[in-house]
Backbone atoms as SQL, in Angstrom:
CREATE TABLE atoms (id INTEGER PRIMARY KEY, chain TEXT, resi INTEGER, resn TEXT, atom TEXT, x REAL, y REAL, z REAL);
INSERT INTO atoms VALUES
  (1, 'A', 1, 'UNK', 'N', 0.842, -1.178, 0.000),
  (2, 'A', 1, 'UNK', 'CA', 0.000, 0.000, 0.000),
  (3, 'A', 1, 'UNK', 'C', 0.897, 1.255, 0.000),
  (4, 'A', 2, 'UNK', 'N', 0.613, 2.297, -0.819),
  (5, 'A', 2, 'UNK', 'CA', 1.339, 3.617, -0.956),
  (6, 'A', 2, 'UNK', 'C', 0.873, 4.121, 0.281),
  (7, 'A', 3, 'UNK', 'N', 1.825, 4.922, 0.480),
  (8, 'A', 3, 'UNK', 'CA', 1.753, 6.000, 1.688),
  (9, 'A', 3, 'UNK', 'C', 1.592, 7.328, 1.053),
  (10, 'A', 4, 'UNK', 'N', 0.678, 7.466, 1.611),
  (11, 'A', 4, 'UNK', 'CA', -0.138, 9.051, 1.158),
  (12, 'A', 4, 'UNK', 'C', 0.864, 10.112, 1.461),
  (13, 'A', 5, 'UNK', 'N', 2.121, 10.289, 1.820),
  (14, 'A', 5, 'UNK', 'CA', 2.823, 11.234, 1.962),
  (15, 'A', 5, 'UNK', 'C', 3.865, 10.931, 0.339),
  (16, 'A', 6, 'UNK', 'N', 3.627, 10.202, 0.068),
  (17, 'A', 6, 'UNK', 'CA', 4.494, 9.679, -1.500),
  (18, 'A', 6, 'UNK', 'C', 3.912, 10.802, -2.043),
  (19, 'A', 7, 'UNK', 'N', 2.727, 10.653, -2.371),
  (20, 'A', 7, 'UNK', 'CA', 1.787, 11.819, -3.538),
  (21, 'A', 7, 'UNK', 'C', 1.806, 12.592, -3.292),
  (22, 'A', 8, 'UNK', 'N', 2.428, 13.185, -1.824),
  (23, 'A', 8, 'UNK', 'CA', 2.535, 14.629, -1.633),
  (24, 'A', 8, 'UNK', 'C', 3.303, 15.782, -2.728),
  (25, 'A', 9, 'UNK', 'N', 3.071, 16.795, -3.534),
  (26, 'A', 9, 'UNK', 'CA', 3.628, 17.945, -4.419),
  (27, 'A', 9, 'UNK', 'C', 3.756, 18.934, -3.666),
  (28, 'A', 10, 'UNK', 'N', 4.366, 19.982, -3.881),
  (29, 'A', 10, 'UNK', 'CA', 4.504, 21.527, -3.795),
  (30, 'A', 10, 'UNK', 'C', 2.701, 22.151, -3.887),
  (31, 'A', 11, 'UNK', 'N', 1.982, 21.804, -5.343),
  (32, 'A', 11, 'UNK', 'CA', 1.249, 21.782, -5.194),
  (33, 'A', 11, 'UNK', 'C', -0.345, 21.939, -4.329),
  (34, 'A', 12, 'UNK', 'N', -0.101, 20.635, -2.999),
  (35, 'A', 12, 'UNK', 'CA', -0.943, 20.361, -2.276),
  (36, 'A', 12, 'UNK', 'C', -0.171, 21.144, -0.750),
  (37, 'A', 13, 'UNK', 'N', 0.715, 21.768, -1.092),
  (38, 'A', 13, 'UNK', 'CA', 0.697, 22.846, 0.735),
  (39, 'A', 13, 'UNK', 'C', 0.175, 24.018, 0.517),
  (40, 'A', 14, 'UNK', 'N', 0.082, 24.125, 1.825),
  (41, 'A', 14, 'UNK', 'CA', -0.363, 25.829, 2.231),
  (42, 'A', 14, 'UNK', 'C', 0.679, 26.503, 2.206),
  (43, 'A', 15, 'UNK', 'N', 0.027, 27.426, 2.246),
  (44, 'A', 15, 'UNK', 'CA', 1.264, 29.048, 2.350),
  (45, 'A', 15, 'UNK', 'C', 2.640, 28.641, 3.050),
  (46, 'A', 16, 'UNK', 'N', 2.102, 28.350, 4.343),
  (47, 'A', 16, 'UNK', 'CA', 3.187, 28.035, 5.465),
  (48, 'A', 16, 'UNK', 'C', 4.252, 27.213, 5.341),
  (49, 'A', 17, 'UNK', 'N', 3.642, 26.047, 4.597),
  (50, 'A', 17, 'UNK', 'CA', 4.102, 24.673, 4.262),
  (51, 'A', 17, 'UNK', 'C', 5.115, 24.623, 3.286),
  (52, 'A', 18, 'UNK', 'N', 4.799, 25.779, 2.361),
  (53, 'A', 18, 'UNK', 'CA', 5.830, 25.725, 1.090),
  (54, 'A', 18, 'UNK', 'C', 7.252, 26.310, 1.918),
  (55, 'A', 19, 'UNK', 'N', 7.126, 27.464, 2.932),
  (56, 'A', 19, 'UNK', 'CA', 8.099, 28.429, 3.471),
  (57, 'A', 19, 'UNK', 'C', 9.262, 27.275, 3.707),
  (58, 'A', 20, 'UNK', 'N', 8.170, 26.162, 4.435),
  (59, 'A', 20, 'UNK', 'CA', 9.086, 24.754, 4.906),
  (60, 'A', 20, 'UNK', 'C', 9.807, 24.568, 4.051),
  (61, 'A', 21, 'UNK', 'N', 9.041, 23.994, 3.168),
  (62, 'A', 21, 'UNK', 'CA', 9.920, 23.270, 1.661),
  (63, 'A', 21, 'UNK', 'C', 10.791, 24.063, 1.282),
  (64, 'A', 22, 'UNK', 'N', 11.227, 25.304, 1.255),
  (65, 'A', 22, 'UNK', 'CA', 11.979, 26.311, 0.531),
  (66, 'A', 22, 'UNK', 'C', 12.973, 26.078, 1.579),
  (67, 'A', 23, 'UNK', 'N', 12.726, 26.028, 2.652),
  (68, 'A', 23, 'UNK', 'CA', 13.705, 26.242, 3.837),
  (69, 'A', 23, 'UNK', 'C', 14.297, 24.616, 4.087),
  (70, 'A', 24, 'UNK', 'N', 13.599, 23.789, 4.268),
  (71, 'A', 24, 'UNK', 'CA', 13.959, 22.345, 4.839),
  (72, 'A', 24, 'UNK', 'C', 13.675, 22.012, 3.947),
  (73, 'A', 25, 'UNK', 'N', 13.413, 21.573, 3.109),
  (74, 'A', 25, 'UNK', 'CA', 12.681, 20.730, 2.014),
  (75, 'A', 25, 'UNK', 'C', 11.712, 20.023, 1.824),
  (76, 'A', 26, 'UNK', 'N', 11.431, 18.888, 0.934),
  (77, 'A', 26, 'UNK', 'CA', 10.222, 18.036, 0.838),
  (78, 'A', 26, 'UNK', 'C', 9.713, 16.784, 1.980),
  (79, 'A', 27, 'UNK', 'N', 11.350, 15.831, 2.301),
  (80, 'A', 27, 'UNK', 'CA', 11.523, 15.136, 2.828),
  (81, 'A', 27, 'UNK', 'C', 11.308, 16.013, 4.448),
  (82, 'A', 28, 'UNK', 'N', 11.433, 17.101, 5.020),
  (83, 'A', 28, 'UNK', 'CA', 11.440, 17.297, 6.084),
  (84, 'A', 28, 'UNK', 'C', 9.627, 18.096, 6.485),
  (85, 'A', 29, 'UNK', 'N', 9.154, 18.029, 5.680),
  (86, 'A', 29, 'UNK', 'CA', 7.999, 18.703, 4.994),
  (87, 'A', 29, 'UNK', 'C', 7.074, 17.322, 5.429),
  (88, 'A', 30, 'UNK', 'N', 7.301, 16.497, 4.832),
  (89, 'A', 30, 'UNK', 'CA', 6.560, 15.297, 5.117),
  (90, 'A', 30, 'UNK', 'C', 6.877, 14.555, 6.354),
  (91, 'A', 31, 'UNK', 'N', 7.730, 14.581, 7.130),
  (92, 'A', 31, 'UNK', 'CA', 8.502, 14.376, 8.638),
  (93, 'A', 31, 'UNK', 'C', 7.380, 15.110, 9.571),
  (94, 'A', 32, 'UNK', 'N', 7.409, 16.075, 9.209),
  (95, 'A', 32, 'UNK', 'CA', 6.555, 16.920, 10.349),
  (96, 'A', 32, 'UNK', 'C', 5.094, 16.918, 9.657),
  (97, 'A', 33, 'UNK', 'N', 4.231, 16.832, 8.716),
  (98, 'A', 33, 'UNK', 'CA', 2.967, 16.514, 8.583),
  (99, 'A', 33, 'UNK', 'C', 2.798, 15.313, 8.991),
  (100, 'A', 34, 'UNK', 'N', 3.333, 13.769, 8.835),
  (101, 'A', 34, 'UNK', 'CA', 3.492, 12.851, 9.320),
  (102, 'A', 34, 'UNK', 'C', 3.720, 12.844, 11.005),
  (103, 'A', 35, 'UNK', 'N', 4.638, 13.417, 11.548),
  (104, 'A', 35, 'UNK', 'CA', 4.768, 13.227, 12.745),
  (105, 'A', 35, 'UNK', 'C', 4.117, 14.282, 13.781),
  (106, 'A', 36, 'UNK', 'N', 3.872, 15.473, 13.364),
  (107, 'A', 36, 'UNK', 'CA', 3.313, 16.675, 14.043),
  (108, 'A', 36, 'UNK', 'C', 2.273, 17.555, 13.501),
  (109, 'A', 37, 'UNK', 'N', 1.055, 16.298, 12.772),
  (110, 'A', 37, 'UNK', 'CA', -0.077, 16.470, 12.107),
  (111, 'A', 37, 'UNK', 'C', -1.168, 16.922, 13.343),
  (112, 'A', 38, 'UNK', 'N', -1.671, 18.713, 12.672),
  (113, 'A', 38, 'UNK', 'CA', -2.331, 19.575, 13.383),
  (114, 'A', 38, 'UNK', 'C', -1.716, 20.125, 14.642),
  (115, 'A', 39, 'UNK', 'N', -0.856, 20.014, 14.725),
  (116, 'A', 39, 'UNK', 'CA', 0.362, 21.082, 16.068),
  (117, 'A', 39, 'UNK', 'C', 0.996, 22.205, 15.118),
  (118, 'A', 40, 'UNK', 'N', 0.229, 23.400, 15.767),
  (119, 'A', 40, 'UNK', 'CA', 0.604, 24.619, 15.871),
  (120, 'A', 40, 'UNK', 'C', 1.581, 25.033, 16.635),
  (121, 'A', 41, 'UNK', 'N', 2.958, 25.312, 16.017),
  (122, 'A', 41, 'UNK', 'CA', 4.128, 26.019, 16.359),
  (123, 'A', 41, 'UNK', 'C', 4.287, 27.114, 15.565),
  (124, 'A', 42, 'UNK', 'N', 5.095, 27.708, 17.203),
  (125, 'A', 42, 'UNK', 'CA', 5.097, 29.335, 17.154),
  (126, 'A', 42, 'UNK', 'C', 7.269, 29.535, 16.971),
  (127, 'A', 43, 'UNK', 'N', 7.843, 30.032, 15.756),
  (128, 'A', 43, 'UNK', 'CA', 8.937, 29.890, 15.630),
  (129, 'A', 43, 'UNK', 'C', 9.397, 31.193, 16.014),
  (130, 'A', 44, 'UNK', 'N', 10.207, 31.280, 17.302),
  (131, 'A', 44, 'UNK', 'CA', 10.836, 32.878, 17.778),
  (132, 'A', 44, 'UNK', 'C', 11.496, 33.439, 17.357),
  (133, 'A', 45, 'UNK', 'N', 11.229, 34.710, 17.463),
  (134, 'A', 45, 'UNK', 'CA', 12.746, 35.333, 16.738),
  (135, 'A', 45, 'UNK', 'C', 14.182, 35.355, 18.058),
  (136, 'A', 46, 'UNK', 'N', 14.749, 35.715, 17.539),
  (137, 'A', 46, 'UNK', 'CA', 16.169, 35.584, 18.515),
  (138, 'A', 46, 'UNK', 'C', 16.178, 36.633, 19.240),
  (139, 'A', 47, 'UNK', 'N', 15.723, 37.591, 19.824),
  (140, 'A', 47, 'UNK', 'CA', 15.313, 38.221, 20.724),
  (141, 'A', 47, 'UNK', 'C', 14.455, 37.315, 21.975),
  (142, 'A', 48, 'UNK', 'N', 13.916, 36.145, 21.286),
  (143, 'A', 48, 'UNK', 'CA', 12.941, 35.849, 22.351),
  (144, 'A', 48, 'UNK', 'C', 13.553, 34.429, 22.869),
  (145, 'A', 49, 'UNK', 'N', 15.554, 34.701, 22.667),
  (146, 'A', 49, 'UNK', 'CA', 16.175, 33.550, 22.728),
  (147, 'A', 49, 'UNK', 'C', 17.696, 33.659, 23.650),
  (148, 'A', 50, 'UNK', 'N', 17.266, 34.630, 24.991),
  (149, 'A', 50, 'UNK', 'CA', 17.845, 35.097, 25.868),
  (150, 'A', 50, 'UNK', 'C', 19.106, 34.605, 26.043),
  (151, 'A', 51, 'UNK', 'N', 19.238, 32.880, 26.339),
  (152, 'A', 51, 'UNK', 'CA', 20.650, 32.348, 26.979),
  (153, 'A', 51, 'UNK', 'C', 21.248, 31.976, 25.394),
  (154, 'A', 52, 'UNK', 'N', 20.987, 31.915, 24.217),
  (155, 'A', 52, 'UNK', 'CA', 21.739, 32.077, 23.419),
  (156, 'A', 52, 'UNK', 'C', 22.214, 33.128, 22.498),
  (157, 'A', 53, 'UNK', 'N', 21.542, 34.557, 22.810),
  (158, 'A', 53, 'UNK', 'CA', 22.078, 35.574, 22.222),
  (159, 'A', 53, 'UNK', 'C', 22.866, 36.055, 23.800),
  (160, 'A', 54, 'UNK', 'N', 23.156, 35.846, 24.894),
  (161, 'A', 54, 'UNK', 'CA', 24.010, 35.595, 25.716),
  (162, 'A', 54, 'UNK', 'C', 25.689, 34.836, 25.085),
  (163, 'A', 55, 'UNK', 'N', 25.245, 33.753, 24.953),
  (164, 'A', 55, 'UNK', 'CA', 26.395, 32.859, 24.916),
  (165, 'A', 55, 'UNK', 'C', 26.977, 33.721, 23.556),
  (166, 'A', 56, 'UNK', 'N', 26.397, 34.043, 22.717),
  (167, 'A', 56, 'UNK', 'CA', 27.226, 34.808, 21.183),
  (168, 'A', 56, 'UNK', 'C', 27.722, 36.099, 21.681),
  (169, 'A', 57, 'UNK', 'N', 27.241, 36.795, 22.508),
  (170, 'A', 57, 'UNK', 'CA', 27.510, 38.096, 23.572),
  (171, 'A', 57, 'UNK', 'C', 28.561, 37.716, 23.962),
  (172, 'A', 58, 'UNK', 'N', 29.267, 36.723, 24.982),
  (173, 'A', 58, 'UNK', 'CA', 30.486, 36.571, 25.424),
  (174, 'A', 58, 'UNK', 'C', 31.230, 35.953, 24.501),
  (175, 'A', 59, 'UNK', 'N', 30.365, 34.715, 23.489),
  (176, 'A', 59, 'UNK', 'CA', 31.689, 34.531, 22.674),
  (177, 'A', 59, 'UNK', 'C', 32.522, 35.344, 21.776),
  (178, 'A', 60, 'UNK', 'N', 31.898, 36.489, 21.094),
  (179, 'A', 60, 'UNK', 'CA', 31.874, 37.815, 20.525),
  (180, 'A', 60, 'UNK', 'C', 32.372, 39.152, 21.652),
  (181, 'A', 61, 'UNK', 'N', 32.830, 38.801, 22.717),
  (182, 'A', 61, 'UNK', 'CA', 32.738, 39.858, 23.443),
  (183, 'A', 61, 'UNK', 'C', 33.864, 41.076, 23.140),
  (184, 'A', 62, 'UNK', 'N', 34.641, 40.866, 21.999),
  (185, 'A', 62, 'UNK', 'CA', 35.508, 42.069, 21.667),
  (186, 'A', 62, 'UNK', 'C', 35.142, 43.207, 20.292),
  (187, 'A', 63, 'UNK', 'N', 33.660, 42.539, 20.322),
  (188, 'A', 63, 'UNK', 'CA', 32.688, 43.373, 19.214),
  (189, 'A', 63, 'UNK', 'C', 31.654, 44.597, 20.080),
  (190, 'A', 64, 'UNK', 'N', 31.384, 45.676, 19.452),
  (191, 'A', 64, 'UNK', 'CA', 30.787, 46.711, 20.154),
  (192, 'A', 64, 'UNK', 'C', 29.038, 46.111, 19.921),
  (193, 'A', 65, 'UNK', 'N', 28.565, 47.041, 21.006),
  (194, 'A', 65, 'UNK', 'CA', 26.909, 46.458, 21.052),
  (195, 'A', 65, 'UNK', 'C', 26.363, 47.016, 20.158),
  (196, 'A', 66, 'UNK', 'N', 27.066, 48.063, 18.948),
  (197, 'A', 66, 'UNK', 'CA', 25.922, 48.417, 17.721),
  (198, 'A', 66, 'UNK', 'C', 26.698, 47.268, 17.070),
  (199, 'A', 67, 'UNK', 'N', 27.514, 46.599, 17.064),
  (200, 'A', 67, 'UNK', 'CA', 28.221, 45.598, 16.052),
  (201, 'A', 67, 'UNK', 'C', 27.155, 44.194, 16.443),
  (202, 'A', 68, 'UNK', 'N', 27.211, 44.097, 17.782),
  (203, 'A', 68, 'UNK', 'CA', 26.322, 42.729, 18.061),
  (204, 'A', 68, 'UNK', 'C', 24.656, 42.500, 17.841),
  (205, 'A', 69, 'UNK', 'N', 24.360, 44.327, 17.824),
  (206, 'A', 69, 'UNK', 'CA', 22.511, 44.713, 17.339),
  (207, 'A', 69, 'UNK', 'C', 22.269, 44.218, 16.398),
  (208, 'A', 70, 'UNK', 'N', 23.577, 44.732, 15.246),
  (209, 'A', 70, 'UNK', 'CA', 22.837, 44.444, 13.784),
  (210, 'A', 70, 'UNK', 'C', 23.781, 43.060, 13.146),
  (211, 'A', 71, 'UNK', 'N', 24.525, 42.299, 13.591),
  (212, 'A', 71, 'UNK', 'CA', 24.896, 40.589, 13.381),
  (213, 'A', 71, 'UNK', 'C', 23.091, 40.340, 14.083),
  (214, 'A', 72, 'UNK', 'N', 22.907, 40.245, 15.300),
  (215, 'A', 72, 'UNK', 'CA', 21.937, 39.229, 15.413),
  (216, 'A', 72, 'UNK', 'C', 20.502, 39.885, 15.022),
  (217, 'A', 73, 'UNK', 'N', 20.048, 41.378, 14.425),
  (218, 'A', 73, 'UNK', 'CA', 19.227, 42.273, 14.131),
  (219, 'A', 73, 'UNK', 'C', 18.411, 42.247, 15.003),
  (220, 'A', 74, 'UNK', 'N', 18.871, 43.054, 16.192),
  (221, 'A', 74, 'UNK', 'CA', 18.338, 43.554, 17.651),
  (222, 'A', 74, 'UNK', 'C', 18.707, 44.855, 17.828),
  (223, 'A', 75, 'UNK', 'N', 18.233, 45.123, 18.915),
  (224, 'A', 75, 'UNK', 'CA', 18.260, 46.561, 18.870),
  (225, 'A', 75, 'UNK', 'C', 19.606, 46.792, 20.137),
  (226, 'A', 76, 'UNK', 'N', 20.201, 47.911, 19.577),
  (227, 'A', 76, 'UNK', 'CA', 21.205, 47.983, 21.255),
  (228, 'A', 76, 'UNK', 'C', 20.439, 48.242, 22.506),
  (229, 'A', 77, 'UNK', 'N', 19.546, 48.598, 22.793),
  (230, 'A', 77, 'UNK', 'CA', 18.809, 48.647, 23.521),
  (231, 'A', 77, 'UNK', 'C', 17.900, 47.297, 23.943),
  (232, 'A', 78, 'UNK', 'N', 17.953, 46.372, 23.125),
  (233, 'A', 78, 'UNK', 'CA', 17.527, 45.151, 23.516),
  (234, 'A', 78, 'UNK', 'C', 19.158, 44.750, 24.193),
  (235, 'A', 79, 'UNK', 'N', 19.949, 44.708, 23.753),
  (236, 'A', 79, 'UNK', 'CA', 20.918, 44.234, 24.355),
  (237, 'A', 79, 'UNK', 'C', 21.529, 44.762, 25.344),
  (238, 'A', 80, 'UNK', 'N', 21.165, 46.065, 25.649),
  (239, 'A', 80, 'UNK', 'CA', 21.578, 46.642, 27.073),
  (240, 'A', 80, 'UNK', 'C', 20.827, 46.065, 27.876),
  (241, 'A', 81, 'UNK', 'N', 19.290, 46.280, 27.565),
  (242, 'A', 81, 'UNK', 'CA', 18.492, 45.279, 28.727),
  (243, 'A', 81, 'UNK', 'C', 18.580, 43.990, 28.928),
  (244, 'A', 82, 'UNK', 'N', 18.689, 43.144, 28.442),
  (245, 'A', 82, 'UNK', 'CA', 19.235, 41.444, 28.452),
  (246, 'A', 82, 'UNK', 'C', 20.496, 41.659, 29.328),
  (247, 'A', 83, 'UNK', 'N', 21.300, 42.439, 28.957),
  (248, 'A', 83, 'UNK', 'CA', 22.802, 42.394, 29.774),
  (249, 'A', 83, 'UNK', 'C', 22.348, 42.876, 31.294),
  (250, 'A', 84, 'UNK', 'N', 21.773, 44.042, 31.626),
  (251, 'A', 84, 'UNK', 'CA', 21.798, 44.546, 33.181),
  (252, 'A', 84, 'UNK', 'C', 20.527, 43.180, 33.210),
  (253, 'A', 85, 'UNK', 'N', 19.265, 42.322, 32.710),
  (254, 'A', 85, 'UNK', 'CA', 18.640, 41.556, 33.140),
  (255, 'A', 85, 'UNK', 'C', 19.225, 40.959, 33.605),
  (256, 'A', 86, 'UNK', 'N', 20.306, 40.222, 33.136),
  (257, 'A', 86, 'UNK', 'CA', 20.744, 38.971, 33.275),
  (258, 'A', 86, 'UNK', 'C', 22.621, 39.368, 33.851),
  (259, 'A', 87, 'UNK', 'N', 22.907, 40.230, 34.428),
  (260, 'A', 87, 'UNK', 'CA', 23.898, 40.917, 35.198),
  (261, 'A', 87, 'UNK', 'C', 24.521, 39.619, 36.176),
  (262, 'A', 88, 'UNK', 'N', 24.040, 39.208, 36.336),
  (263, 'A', 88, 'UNK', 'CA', 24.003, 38.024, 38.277),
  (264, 'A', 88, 'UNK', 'C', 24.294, 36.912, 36.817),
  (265, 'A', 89, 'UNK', 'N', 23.417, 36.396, 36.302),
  (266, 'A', 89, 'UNK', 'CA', 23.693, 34.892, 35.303),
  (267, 'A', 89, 'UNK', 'C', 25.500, 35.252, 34.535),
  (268, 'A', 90, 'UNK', 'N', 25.260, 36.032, 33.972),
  (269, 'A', 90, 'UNK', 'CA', 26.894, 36.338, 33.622),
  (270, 'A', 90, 'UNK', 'C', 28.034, 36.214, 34.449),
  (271, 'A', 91, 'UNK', 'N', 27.993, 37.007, 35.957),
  (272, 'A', 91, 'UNK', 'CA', 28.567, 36.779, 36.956),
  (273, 'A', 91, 'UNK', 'C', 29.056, 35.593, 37.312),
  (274, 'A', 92, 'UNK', 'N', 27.836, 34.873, 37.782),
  (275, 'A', 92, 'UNK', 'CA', 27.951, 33.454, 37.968),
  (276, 'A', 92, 'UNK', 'C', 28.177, 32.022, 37.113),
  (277, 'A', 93, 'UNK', 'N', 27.917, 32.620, 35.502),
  (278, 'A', 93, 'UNK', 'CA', 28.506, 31.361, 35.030),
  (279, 'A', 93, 'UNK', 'C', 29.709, 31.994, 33.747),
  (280, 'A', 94, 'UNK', 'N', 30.657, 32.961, 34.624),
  (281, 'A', 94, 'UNK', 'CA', 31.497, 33.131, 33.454),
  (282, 'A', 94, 'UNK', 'C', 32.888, 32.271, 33.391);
């Protein structure tokens, strides 16, 4: 018996679905309709990705904060606040 993800085309996605295919492809396209059929995910931007625009902050730390705004396209002002937020986490795990 064929598996109904065989007959899957470009064709038969939605808007969203193609973004996939362009980005991951067909094979990863059918991975997640197959495995995460009707789950709504919400994909963050990197602002809303605190301990790893951290870790690029210290690994980068001989770059200025308008240099680190526009590599990760944040604002220096997002990154002043993340830094005095998170003041004590730096401290303690440098």
């Amino acid at each position: 018996m064929e598996n109904i993800f065989d007959l899957l085309t470009e064709s038969d996605l939605t808007p969203d679905l193609k973004i996939l295919l362009d980005v991951c492809g067909m094979e990863t396209v059918k991975l997640i309709l197959k495995n995460l059929n009707g789950l709504n995910i919400y994909v963050p931007g990197i602002a809303h990705l605190d301990t790893l625009v951290l870790k690029y902050i210290r690994k980068y730390s001989d770059k200025t904060t308008k240099q680190l705004a526009f590599e990760l396209g944040v604002s220096e002002t997002y990154l002043k606040k993340l830094e005095k937020k998170y003041k004590s986490f730096s401290k303690n795990n440098s």
